[in-house]
C-alpha positions as CSV (number, residue, x, y, z in Angstrom):
1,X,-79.2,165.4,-60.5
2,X,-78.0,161.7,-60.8
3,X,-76.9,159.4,-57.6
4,X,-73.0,159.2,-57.3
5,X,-71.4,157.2,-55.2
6,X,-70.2,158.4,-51.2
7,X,-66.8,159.5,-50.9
8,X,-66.2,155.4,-49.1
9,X,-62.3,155.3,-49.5
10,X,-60.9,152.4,-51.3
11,X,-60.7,149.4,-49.4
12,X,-58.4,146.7,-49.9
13,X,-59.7,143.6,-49.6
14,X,-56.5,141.5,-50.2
15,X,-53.9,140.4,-47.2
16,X,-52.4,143.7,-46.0
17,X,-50.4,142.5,-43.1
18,X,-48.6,146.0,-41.8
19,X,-49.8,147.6,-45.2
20,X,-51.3,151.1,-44.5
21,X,-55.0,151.8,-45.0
22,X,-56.0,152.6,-48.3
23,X,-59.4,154.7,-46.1
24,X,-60.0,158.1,-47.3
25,X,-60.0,160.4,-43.7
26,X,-63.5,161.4,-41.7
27,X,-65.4,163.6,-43.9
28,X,-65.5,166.4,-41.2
29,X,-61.5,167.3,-40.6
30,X,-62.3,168.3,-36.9
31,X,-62.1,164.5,-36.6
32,X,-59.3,163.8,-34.7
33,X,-57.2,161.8,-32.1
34,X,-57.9,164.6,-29.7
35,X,-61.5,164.5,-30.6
36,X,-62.3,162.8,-27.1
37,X,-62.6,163.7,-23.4
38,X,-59.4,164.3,-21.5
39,X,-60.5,161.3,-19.3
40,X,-59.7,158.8,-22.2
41,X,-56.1,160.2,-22.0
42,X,-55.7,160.4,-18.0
43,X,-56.5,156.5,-18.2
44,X,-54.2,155.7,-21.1
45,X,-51.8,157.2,-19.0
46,X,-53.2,155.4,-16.3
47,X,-53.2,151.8,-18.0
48,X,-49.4,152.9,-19.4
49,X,-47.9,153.7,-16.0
50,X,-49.2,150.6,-14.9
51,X,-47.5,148.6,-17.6
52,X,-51.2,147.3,-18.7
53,X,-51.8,149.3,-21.9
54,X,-51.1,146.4,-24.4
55,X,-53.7,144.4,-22.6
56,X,-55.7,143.3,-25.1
57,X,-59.4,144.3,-24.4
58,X,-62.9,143.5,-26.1
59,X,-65.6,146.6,-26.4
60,X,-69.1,147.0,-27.1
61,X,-70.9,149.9,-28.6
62,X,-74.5,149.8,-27.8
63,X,-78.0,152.0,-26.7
64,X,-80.0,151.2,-23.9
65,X,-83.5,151.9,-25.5
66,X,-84.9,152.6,-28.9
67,X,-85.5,156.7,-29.5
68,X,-89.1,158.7,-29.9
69,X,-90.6,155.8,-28.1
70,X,-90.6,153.1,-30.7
71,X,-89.6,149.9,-30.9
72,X,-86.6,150.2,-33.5
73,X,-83.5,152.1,-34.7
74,X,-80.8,152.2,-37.7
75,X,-77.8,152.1,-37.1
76,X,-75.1,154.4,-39.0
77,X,-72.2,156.2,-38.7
78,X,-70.0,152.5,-38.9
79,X,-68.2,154.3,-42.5
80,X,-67.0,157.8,-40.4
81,X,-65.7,155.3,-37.2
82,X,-63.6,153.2,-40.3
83,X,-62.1,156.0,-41.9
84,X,-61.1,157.6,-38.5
85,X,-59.6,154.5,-37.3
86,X,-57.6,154.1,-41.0
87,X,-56.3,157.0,-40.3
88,X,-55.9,157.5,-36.4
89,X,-52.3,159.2,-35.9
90,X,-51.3,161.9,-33.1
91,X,-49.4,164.5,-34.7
92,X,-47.0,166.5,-33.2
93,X,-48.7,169.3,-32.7
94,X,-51.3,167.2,-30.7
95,X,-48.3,165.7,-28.7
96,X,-47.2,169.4,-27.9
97,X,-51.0,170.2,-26.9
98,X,-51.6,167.1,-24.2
99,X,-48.3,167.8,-22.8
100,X,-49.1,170.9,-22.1
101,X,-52.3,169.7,-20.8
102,X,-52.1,166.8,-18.5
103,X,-49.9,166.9,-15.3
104,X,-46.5,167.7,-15.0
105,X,-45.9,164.5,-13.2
106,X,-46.3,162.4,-16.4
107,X,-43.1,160.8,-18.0
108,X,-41.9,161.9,-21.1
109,X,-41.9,157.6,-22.3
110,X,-46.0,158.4,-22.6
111,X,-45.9,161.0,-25.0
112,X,-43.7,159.0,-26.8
113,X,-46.0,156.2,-26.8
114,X,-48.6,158.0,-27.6
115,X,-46.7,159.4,-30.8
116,X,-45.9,156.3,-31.7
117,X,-49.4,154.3,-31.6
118,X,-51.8,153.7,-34.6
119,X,-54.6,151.5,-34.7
120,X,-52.8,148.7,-37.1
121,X,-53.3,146.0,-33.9
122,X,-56.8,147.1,-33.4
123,X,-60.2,144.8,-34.8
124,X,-63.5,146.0,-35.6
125,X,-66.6,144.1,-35.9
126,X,-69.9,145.1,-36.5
127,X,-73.6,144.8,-37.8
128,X,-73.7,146.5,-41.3
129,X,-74.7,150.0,-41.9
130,X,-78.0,150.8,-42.7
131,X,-79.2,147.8,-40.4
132,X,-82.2,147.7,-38.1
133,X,-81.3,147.0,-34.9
134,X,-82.4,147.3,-31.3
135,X,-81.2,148.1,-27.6
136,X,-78.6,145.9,-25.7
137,X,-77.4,144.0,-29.1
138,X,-74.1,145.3,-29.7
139,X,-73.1,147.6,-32.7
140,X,-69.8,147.6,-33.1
141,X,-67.1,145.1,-31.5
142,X,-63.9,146.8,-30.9
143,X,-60.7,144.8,-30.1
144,X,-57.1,145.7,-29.1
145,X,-54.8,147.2,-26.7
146,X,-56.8,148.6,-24.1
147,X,-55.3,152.2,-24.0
148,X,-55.5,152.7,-27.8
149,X,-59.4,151.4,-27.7
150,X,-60.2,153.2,-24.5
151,X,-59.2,156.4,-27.0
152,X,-61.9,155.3,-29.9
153,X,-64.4,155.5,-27.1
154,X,-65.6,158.9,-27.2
155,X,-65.6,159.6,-31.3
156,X,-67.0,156.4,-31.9
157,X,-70.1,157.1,-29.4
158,X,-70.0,160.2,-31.0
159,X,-69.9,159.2,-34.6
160,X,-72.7,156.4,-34.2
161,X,-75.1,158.0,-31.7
162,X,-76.2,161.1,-33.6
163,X,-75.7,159.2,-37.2
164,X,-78.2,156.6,-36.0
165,X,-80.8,158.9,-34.0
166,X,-81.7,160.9,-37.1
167,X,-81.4,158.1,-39.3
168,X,-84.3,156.5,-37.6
169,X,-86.4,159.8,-37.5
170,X,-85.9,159.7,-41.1
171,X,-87.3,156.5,-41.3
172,X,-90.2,156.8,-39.0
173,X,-91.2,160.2,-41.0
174,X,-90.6,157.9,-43.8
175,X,-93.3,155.5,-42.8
176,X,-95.8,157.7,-41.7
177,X,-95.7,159.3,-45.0
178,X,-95.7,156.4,-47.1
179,X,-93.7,155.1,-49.6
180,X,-95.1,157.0,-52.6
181,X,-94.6,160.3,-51.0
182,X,-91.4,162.1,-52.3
183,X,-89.2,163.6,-49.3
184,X,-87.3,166.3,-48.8
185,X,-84.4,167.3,-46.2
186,X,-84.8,171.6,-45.7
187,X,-83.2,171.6,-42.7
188,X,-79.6,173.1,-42.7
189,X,-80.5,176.4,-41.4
190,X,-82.1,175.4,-38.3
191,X,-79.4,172.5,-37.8
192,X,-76.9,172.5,-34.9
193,X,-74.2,173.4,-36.3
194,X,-72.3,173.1,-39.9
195,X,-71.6,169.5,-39.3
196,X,-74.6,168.8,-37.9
197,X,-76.9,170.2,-41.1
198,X,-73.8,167.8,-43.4
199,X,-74.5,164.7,-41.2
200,X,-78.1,165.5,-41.5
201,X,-78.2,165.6,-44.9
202,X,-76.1,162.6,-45.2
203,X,-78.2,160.4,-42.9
204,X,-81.9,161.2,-43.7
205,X,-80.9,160.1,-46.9
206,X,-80.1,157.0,-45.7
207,X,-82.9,157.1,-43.5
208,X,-85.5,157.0,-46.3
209,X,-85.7,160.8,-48.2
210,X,-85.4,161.2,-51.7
211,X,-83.5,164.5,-51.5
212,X,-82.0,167.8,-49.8
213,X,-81.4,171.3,-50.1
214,X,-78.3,171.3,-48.7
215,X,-75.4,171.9,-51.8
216,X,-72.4,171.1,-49.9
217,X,-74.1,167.6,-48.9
218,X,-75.1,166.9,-52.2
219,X,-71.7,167.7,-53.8
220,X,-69.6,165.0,-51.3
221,X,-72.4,162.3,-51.2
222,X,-74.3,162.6,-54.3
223,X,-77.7,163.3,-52.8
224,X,-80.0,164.7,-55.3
225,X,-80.8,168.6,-54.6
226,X,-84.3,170.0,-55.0
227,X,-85.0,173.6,-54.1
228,X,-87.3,176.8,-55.3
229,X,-87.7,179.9,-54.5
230,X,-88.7,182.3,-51.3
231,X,-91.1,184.8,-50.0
232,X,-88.6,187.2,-50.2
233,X,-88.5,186.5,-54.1
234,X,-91.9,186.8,-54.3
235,X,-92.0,190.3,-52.6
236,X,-88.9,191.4,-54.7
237,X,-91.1,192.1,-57.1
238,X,-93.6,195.0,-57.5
239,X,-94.9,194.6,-60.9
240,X,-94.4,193.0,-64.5
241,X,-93.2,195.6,-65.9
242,X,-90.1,195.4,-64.0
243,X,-89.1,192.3,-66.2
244,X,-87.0,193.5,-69.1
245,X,-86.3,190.5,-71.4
246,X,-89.5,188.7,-72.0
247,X,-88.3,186.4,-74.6
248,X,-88.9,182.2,-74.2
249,X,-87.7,179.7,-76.6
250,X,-89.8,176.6,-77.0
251,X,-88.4,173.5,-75.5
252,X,-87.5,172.0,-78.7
253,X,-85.7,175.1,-79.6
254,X,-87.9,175.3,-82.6
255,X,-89.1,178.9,-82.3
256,X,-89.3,182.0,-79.7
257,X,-92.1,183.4,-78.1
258,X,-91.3,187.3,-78.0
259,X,-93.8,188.0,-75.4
260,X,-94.1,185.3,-72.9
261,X,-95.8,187.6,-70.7
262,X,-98.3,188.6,-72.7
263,X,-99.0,184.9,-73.1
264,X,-99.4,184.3,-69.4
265,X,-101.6,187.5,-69.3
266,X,-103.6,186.2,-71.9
267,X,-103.6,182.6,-69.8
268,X,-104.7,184.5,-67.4
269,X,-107.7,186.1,-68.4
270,X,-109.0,182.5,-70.0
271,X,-108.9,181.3,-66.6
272,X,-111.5,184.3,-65.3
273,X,-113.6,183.5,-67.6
274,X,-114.3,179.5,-66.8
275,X,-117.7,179.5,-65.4
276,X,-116.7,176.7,-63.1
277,X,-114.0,179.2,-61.4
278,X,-116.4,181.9,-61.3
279,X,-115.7,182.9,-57.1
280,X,-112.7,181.2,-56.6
281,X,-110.6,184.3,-57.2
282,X,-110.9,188.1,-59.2
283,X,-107.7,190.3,-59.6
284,X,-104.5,188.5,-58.6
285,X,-101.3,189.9,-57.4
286,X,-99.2,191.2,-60.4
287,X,-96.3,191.6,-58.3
288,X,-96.6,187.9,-57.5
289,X,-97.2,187.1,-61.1
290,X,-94.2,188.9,-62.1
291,X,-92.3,187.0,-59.7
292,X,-93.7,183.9,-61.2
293,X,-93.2,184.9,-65.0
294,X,-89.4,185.8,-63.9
295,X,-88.8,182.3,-62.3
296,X,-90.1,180.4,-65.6
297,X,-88.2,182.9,-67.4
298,X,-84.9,181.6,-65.6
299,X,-86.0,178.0,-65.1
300,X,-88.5,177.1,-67.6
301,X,-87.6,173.3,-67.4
302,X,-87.9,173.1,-63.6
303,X,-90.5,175.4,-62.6
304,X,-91.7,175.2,-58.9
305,X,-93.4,178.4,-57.2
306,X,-94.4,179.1,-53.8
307,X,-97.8,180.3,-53.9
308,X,-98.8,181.5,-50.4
309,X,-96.8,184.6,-50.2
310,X,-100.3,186.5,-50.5
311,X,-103.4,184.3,-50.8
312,X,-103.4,180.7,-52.1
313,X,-106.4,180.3,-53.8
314,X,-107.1,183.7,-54.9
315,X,-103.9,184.3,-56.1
316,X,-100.9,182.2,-55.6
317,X,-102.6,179.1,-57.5
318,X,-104.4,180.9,-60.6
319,X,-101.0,182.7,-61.2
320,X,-99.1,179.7,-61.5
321,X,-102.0,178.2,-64.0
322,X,-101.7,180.7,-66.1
323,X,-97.3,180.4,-65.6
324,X,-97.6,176.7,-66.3
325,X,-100.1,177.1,-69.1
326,X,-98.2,179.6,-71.1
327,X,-95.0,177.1,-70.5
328,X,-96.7,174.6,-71.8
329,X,-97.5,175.9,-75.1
330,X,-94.0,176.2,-75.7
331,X,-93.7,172.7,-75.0
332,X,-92.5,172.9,-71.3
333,X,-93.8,170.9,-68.0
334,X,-94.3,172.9,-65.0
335,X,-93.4,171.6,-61.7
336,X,-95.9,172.6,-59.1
337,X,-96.3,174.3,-56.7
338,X,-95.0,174.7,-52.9
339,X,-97.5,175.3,-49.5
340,X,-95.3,176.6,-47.1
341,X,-98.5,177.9,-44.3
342,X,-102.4,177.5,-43.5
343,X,-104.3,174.4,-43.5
344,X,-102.1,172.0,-46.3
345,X,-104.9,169.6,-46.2
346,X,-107.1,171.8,-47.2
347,X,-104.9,174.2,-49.8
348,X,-104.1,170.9,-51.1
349,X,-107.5,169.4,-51.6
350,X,-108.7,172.7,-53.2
351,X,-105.2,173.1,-55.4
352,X,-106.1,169.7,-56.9
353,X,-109.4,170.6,-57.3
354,X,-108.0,174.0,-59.6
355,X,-105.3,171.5,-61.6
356,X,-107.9,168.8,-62.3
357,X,-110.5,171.8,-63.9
358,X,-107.7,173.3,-66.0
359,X,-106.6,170.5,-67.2
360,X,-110.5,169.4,-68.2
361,X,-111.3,172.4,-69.0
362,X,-108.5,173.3,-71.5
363,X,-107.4,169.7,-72.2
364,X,-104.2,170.0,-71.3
365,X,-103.2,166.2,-70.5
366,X,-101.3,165.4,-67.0
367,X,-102.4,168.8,-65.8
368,X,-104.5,167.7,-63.0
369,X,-101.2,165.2,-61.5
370,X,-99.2,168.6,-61.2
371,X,-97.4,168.2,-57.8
372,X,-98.0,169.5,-54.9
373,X,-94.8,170.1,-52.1
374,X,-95.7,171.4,-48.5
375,X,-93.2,172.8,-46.0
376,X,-93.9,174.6,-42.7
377,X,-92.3,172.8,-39.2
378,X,-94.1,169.4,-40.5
379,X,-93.0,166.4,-38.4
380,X,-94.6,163.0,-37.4
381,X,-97.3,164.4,-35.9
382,X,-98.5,166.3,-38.9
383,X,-97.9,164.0,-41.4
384,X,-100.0,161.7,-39.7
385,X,-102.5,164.5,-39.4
386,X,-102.4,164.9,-42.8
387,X,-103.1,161.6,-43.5
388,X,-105.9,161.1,-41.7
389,X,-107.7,164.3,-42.7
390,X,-107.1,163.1,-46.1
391,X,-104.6,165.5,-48.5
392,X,-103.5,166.0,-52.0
393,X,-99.8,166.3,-51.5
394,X,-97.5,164.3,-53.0
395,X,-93.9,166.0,-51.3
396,X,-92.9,166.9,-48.4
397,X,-90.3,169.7,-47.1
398,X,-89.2,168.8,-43.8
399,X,-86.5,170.6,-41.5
400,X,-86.3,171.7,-38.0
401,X,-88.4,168.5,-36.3
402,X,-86.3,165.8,-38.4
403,X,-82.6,167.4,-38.0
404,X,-82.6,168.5,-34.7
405,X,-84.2,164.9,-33.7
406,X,-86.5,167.5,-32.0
407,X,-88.3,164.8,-29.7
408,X,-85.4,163.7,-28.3
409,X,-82.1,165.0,-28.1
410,X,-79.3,161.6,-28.2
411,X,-79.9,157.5,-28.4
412,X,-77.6,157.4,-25.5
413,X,-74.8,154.7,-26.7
414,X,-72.2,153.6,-24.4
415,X,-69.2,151.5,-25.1
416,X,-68.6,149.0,-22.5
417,X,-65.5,146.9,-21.6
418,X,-66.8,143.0,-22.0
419,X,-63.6,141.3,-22.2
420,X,-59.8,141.8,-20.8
421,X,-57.1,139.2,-21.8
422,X,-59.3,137.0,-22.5
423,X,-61.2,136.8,-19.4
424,X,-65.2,138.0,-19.9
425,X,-66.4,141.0,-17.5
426,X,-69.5,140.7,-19.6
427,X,-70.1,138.6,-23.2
428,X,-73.0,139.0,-25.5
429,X,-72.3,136.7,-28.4
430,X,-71.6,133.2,-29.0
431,X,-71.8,130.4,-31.3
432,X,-74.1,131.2,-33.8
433,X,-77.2,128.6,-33.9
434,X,-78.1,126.1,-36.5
435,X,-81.6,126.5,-39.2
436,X,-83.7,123.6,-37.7
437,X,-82.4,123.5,-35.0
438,X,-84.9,123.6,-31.6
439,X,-83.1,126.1,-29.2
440,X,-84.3,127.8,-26.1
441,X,-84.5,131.1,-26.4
442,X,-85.1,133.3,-22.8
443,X,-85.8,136.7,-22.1
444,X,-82.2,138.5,-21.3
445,X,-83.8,139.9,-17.5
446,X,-87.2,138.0,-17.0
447,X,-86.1,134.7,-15.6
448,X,-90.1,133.5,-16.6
449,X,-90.2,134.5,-20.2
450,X,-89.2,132.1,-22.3
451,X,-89.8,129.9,-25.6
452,X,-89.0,127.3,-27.8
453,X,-87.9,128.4,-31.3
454,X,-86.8,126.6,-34.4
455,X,-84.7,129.3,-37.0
456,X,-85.8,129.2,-40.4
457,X,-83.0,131.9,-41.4
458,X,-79.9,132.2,-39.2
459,X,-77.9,135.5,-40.2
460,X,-74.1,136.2,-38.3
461,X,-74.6,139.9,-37.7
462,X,-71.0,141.0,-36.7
463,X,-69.1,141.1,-39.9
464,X,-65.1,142.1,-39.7
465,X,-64.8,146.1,-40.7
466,X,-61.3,146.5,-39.9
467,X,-58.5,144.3,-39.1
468,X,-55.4,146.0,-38.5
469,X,-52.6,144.0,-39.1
470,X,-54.5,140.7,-39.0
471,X,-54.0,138.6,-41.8
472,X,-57.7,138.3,-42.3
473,X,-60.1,139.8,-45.3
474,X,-62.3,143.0,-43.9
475,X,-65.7,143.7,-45.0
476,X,-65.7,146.9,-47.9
477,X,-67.6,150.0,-47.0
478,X,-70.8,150.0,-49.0
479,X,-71.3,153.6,-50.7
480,X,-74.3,155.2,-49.0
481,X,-76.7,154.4,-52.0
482,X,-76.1,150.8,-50.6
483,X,-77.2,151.6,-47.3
484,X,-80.0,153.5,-48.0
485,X,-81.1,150.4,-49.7
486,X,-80.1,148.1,-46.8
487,X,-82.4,150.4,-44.7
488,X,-85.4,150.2,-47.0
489,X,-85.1,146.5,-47.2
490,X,-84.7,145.7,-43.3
491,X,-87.5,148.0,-42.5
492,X,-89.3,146.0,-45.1
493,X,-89.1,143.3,-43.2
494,X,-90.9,144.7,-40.0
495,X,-93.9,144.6,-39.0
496,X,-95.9,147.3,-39.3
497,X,-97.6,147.3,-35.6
498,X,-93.6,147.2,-34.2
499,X,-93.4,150.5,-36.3
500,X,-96.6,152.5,-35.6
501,X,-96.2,155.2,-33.7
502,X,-99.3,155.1,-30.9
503,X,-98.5,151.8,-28.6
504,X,-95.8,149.6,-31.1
505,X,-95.7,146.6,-30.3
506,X,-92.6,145.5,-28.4
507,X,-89.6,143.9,-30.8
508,X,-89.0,141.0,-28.6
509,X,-84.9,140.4,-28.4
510,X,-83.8,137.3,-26.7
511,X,-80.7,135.2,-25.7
512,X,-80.2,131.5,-25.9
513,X,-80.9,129.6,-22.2
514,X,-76.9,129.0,-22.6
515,X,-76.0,132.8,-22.8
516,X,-78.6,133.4,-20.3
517,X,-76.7,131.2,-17.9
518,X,-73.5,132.6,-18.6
519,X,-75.0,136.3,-18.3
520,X,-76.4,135.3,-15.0
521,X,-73.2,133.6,-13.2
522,X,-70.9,136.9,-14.3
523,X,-73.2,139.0,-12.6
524,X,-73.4,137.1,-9.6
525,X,-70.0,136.2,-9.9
526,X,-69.2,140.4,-9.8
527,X,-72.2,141.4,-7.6
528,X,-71.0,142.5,-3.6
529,X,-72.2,140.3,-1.2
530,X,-73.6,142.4,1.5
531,X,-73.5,141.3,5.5
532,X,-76.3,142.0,7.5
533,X,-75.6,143.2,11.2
């Protein structure tokens, strides 16, 4: 299945002053205005009663510390906050509800506010998609009245934190595995939720894996789907017998083999008979052959079997020899096969052992390079395992552990007011420096740290993603094939001891002495002075 493009909405890059978004909507419909906690709403309220909602205030979306202990993280989910922004509109029905909801005592000029409010005075800033980035640098700069922004809080955080966190577990599994390894996302049924096994899907991609199994997430982003077959198609079966039509054209199209089961049967028996086999295995499961046979039957082109329903080596692998073999008479490439229990190193190492044989044995060229997929609750610490046991597999399955962001649960973003009418409560950004130019740089919280530096590349990270009604050009929303790439080159560009997973070395951020300053005097500035009695 070919790439497409992400369903990233039109964007109009031209002046659009009071022109409405050309966005699509969020992917997941359940995005809405009311999408928040009923606190956002109590302080628009708030800020309204108190004539301050048109205040315009400054946000910052950030996380506190990089996730699973390492020394990096991705950012995403900046597209779904865009297109929920472009389209950000109370309906009346959504009126009706927070009427009913919040106190009695509030005025019927709110509601009427808040039917009439859009985010067409609200800016958006913020590092590219797909970008490595790390704690306390800000994500996303959000700009505008301070009751409509305080109402973005809660779905951005929510959009960005879980889009990120198993972005970077996809990438870290990535690593580990290494960049010839094929991977694979299998883990819809054991996500949290509908959207969560979509937004999985969605963001391991970007994170670094080649496919999914998940159809509905393939169908809206493009991501190529990959997929086999059960145990519980294995055991469907009880003999081959049960298969009724045993007929196979050749690839080509050229002729028909009438008795394709015979042909594996015959496959079969040549196998028994190598010398070099001789213990390896006897009689194999016919049920599991059958199974086999019917598969190719159906899926000649694309044939991938599980082979440890009953016993790998003395059944599950021969079988799909002698499948493949008779497949490739009729000028047809088997797939592989798929380890989905025991010890994978080992199966593995022994399966490639079997492949290499057949294909020396019978000089059948490639034979021997026949992949090799393994499933089974793999994560990190298995792949590393894996790796340092030494293994023959050249895919991966992975599900529960890399969905489910199984080692830990959120990144922990929080959006934090750093700016009201133009007066700072805290600022993290300023002039950008100069290439060539000697600066001091300081550590943001260790008043000792600090160094010299001269830039040799000097890269503005906040780029404009939305600008309301400013007359001002926006940024376009990459498709998600661009951001997968954006990811692969930024991690790229890391070290690999600030990546390990054992004792990274620390990613050191830091702030220019003049920034530091600044920092420094708003916190004293805000700090209580205590009085000692």
């Amino acid at each position: 299945m070919d790439v497409k493009p992400g369903l990233n909405g039109d964007v109009n890059n031209e002046k659009h002053t009071h022109r409405p978004a050309t966005i699509a909507g969020p992917t997941n419909p359940m995005v809405t205005p009311l999408l928040t906690d009923l606190y956002q709403f109590t302080m628009a309220y708030a800020y309204w009663k108190a004539g301050k909602h048109n205040e315009r205030a400054v946000f910052d979306l950030y996380f506190r510390k990089n996730p699973f202990g390492g020394e990096y993280t991705v950012f995403a989910g900046l597209e779904e906050c865009i297109r929920f922004i472009a389209n950000f509109k109370c309906s009346k029905e959504e009126i009706t509800f927070l009427r009913e909801t919040l106190s009695p005592t509030c005025e019927d000029g709110f509601f009427e506010y808040l039917q009439g409010i859009d985010c067409s005075d609200v800016e958006v800033y913020a590092i590219p998609e797909g970008s490595v980035v790390f704690p306390k640098v800000p994500l996303m700069r959000v700009e505008g009245p301070v009751a409509v922004v305080q109402l973005l809080e809660t779905p951005f955080v929510n959009l960005i934190n879980y889009a990120s966190l198993v972005t970077t577990n996809a990438a870290r599994h990535r690593f580990v595995a290494g960049k010839s390894k094929l991977l694979l996302e299998f883990g819809l049924r054991r996500a949290q939720g509908p959207d969560g096994g979509i937004s999985a899907s969605r963001y391991c991609y970007m994170g670094g894996f080649d496919a999914t199994s998940n159809c509905a997430a393939g169908k809206m982003f493009g991501i190529p789907l990959r997929g086999t077959h059960s145990h519980a198609f294995v055991s469907s079966f009880m003999g081959p017998d049960e298969i009724i039509e045993k007929s196979l054209k050749s690839h080509d199209g050229s002729r028909t083999c009438e008795d394709f089961i015979g042909v594996v049967q015959t496959w079969l028996s040549k196998l028994k008979r190598l010398s070099i086999l001789k213990g390896v295995f006897a009689e194999t499961n016919q049920s599991e052959l059958a199974a086999f046979v019917s598969y190719a039957l159906a899926f000649p082109d694309n044939f991938l079997a599980l082979v440890d329903t009953y016993d790998v080596m003395k059944s599950g692998v021969p079988n799909f020899c002698a499948v493949a073999l008779a497949l490739n008479d009729l000028g047809y490439k088997a797939r592989g096969i798929r380890l989905d229990s025991g010890d994978l190193a080992y199966l593995s190492c022994e399966t490639r052992k079997f492949f290499q044989t057949v294909e020396n044995e019978f000089g059948v060229p490639g034979f021997g390079k026949t992949g090799i997929t393994a499933s089974n609750d793999l994560n990190e610490e298995t792949l590393d395992a894996l790796n340092k046991q030494g293994h023959e597999v050249d895919a991966f399955g992975i599900g529960t552990y890399l969905v489910t962001c199984y080692a830990q649960a959120a990144l922990g973003c929080v959006f934090k007011l750093v700016e009201i009418n133009n007066q700072p409560r805290i600022k993290l950004s300023e002039d950008v420096s100069k290439v060539g130019e000697r600066i001091l740089c300081r550590h943001p919280f260790s008043e000792s740290k600090r160094a010299y530096v001269v830039p040799q590349r000097v890269e503005e990270l906040m780029k404009c993603y939305w600008t309301g009604n400013i007359d001002k050009k926006r940024e376009e929303l990459p498709t998600l094939e661009a951001n997968r790439e954006r990811c692969a080159q930024q991690l790229d560009q890391m070290r690999p001891d600030h990546m390990r997973k054992l004792n990274p070395t620390p990613y050191k951020v830091s702030v220019t002495a003049k920034l530091y300053d600044f920092i420094h005097f708003l916190w004293l500035n805000e700090a209580p002075v205590g009085e000692l009695q």
